[in-house]
Every structure is written in structure tokens, then in C-alpha cells.
N, C-alpha and C positions, 0 to 999 in steps of 0.2 A: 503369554496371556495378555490381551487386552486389557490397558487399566480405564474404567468406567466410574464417569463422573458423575457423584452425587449431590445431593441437598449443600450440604459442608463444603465442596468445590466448587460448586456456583456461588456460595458466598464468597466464597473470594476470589473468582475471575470478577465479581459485580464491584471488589474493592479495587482491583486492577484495574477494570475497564473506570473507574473514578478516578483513580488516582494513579498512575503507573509506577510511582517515586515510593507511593508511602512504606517506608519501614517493615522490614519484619513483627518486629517489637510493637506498633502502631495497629499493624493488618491484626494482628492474633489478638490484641485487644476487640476490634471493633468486630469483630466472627467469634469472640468467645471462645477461642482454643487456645495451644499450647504454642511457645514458640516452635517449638520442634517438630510439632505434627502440620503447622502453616508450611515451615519448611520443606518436608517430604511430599506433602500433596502439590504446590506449585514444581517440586522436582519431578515427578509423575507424571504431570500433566506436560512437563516440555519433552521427557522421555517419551512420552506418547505422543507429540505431536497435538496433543490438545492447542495450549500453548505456542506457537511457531513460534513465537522469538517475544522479547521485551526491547524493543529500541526506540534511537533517536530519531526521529524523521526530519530531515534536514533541508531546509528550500534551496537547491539547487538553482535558483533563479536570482539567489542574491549573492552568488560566486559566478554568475554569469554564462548561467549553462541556460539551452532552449529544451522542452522535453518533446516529444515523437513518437509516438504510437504508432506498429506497424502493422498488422495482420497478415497471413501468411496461407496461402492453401500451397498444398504439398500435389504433385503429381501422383505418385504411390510410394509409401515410403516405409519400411521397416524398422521397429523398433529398435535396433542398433544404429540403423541411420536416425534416428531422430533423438539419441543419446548423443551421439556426434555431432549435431546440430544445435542440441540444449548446453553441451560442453563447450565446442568451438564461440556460444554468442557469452556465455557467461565469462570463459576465458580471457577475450580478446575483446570484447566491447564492452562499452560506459553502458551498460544493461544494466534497469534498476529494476525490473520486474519480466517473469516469463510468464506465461499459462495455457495451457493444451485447453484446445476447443472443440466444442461440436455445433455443425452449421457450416455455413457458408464456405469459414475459415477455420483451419484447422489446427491454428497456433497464433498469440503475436508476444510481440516482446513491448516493451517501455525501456526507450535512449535516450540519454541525456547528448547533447551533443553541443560545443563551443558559438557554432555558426549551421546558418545551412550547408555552407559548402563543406563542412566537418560531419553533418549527419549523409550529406550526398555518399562522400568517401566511405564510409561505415557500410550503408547500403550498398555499395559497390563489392563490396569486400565479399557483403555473407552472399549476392546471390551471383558473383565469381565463383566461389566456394564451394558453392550448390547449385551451378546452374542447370544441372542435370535433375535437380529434385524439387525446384521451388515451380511450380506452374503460376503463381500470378502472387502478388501483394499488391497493397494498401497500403496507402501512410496519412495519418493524421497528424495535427500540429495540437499541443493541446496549450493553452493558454489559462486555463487555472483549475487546480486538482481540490475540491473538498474532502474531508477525509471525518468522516462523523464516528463516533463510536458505537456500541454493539448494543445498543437501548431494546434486543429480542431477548437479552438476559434475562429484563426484568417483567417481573408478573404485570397482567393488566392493574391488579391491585397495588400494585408499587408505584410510585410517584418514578420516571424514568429521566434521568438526568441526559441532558443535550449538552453534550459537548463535542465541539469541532476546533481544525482547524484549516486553513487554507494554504494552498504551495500555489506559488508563482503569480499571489499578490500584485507581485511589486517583480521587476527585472533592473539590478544593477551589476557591479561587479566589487562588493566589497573583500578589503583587503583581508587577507591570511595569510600564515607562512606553514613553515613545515611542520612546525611542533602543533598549529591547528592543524590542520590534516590530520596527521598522528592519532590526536585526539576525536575527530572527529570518524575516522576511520574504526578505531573502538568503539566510542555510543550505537554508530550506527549496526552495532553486530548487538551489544549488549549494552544500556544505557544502565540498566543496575551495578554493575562494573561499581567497586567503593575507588574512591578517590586515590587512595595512596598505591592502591594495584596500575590504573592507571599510569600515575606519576614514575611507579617504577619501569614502565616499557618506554616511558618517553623522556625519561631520568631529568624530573625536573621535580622538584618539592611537591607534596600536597596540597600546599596552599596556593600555588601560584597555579595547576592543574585546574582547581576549583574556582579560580578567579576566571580563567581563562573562558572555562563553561560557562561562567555566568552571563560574561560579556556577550560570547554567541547566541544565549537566549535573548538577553538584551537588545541584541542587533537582529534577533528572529532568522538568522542562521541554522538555528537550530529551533523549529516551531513547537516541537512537542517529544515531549515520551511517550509510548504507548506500546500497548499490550496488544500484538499479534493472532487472532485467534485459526483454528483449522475449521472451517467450515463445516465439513462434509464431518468432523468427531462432533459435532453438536446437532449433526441428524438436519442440514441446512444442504439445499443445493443452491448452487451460486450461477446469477445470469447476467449477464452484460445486456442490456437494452440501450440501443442506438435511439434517439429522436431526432427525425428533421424537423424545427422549427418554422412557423409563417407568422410572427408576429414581433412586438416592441419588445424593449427593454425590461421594461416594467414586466410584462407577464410573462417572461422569462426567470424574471427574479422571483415572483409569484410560483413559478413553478418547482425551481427550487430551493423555496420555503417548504414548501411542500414536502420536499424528500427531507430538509434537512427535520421534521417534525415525524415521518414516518421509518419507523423501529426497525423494519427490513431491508432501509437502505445507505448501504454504505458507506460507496461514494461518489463524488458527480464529480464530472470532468467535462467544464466548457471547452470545445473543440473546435477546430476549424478543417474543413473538410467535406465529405457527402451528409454527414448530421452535424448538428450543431449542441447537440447534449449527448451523453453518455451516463446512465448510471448502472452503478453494480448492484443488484438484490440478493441480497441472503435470504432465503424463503423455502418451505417445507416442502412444496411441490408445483410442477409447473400449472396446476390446479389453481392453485392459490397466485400465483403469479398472474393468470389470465384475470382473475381476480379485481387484482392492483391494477394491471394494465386498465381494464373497462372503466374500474373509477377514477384514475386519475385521466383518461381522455374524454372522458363524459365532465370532467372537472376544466381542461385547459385546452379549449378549443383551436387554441397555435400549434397542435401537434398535428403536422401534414402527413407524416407519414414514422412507422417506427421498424425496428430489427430486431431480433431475437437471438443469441449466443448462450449456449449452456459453456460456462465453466467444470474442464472435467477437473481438475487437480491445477494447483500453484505449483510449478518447474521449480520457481525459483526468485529470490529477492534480494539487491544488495544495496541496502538503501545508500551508500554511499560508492559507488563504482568507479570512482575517480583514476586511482590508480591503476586502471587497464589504458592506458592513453594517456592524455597531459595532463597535468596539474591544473586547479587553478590558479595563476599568477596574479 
């Protein structure tokens, strides 16, 4: 049986979506329940997939990785072949994100990749692999990922907290060694993980564990914690909307004030390629989508032309993928 989310479980996805770190002890205070019953409902909600995960989102641009967005249309392809295809990229490639689509494209993935000529190689590999199933792709270079939180939680009558953070700010190559890794390799599956658990897989003290995390914040290696949600269990269909851009900088950045201030969008990724923005909409129906669309282009007259992608289902996410391929050094 489906577990369905009520009054009580939206209070505390709205404590999550504020805070991803705060305490058990902390959250049941500020929801008024029991420790035990915060407990079993946030267990619920990851058992059902409400929930997808609690993790570290890790900037990737400051261990010296590029990210790449590819998109994917299939010839004709069979459900086992594309279990083979979803298996074989999460396997074998620095894949931080999959998603099956409808439109155009019919899948793409998100690669982290060292160099171009490291992303080349990669591409070479999957449509070797599948030269008999891939009929065309795409590639985009993405140059910085905003990543907003779920502000559709809260009621029009609630004050809706904006918090973001941004990936690939900045591109350097700072240092790390194995025991970061390690570490870093755990947050990114679970960042609630208590310290001393940690400490035991990568057999170094508690404290030095905890020092260690602090620093990668510090150093914005590690940008944020945050709370995962399933779209489609909160009754949301999810679309990718492509924009090409005809205008400055300025109304660029105007434009994405704009999302970062509107509750149904997720996230924006400035890109370089046939568009020049990308955002993702969480929204109730493509009704309401055409919507958003009309007011924000009747709002930002730099938009030349735009695309449309429904999101069927999230394949798959590892926000740290490193260890399919080389380290960072």
C-alpha cells in the first residue's frame, strides 16, 4: 500500500526543505510531535520514495571536473535495452544525473568529465556501445547549475523561504586525498550519516571526520545539504524548458531572478550550446506550465525562441560519481 502524505508530513519536508542538518530532537520540537513518530514518518516517506535521498551536493568544479549535458534520442528501443543503457551509463561513467524524456529527446544523462578530450572519450564509449540504438544526440556544456529549494511546499499564506545554492561558481582544482573522497563519497549518498558511523568506514576518529567536513564546507566543496524530493509523489509533473537568449547580461540575470523568486522552479542551468538557459519546472500541469511560459515571455522580451521536455521519471542520481573513472588528484 501506498504511503500518503499528510498535514503532519508536509510539516516536516517544509522543516527539511529549511534545514536538511536539523536534528531529530530539533525537527519534533518545531512540528510538535514525538521523537519517534518524526522518526517513522521521514522513514515512510524515503521507503516510498517521497523523499529520494538527503545529501551532500558537492561542486564538482572545485576538484576540477567540467559538467556536460547530453540528450539522447533512441532509434526504437526496448525496455530491457534501455535498462542496459541506464545500467551500462551509471556503471561505467562519471554520471551525476539520468532522466527519461518525452519530446524531441528521449533520454539524457549529466557527466562530469576532467577535460574535453575526457568527455570526448566517454561519448565515444556509450555510442560504440549502442551504435545500433542511439539515432542522434546532443551535447551541452553547462557552466553554472542553480539549485533553489521546493518553495511549492509552502501555502500562498506562508512567508516561503528562498534558499539556493550555486555549482561551478568558480573552476579550480583544489586539493584532496583519499580519506576526502571516502568522505565525500558517503555525504553524497546520505549527508545525515552521524559522524562516528562515518569515521568507522574510513577508520579515523570522530573528530578529525567532523573537522575534515567542516573544512570542505569551508572551502565550498561541499555547497550544501539538502533534501531530495520525488516529484511526481507530490502530484507535480516536471519539464525542462530550454531558452535561447537575444540580449545583455543584465537581463539575463533579471531573468533569472525571476525564477529564483518563482516557487515552481527548481533549477537553472546557464549553458552553452543551441539555448542559453535551461530551467526545470515542477508544476501541476502542462496547463499551468503554458501559463508561466506566457508570463514570463510577455515579462523578458530577450527570449528568441524556447523548447519544451516533459520529464517522465528521475533513472537515477550519484551526486558524487568519481569513482567510476579517476580520482581527483
Amino acid at each position: 500500500m501506498t504511503y500518503k502524505i499528510d498535514a503532519k508530513d508536509m510539516k516536516i519536508l517544509k522543516e527539511l526543505d529549511s534545514n536538511a542538518d536539523i536534528t531529530i530532537r530539533q525537527l519534533a520540537r518545531n512540528v510538535r510531535m514525538s521523537h519517534q513518530v518524526v522518526e517513522y514518518r521521514i522513514k515512510k516517506m524515503m521507503e516510498d520514495k517521497i523523499i529520494s535521498d538527503i545529501t551532500s551536493w558537492i561542486d564538482m568544479g572545485k576538484i576540477g571536473y567540467l559538467f556536460f549535458r547530453v540528450h539522447f534520442r533512441f532509434k526504437s528501443i526496448t525496455k530491457e535495452k534501455r535498462d542496459e543503457f541506464e545500467n551500462y551509463i551509471f556503471s561505467n561513467k562519471k554520471c551525476f544525473y539520468m532522466s527519461t524524456l518525452s519530446g524531441k529527446w528521449d533520454s539524457y544523462i549529466d557527466i562530469f568529465a576532467k577535460s574535453p578530450l575526457d568527455f570526448e572519450k566517454q561519448i565515444e564509449e556509450i555510442t560504440n556501445e549502442f551504435q545500433k540504438d542511439i539515432q542522434d544526440y546532443e551535447t551541452l556544456l553547462v557552466s553554472r547549475l542553480y539549485v533553489f529549494n521546493y518553495k511549492y511546499l509552502f501555502e500562498q499564506s506562508e512567508r516561503s523561504p528562498i534558499r539556493e545554492f550555486v555549482m561551478f561558481e568558480s573552476f579550480s582544482e583544489e586539493k584532496i586525498d583519499d580519506i576526502d573522497r571516502k568522505i565525500l563519497k558517503i555525504l553524497a549518498k546520505n549527508s545525515r550519516k552521524p559522524y562516528l558511523q562515518i569515521a568507522n568506514d574510513v577508520g579515523l576518529s570522530r573528530s578529525s571526520v567532523k573537522e575534515r567536513i567542516k573544512k570542505m564546507h569551508e572551502r565550498k566543496i561541499i555547497l550544501k545539504n539538502r533534501m531530495n524530493l520525488n516529484f511526481n509523489a507530490l502530484g507535480k509533473n516536471s519539464f525542462k524548458v530550454f531558452f535561447k537568449i537575444r540580449g545583455n547580461v543584465e537581463e539575463k540575470k533579471k531573468l533569472i531572478n525571476y525564477a529564483r523568486m518563482n516557487k515552481n522552479i527548481i533549477f537553472v542551468l546557464e549553458i552553452m550550446g543551441p539555448y542559453q538557459l535551461d530551467f526545470e519546472i515542477q508544476i501541476e500541469s502542462m496547463e499551468k506550465l503554458q501559463d508561466l511560459l506566457i508570463e514570463i515571455r510577455n515579462n523578458f522580451p530577450i527570449i528568441h525562441d524556447y523548447e519544451i521536455l516533459s520529464l517522465l521519471k528521475d533513472t537515477g542520481t550519484d551526486y558524487y560519481p568519481i569513482e567510476k573513472g579517476e580520482y581527483a588528484k
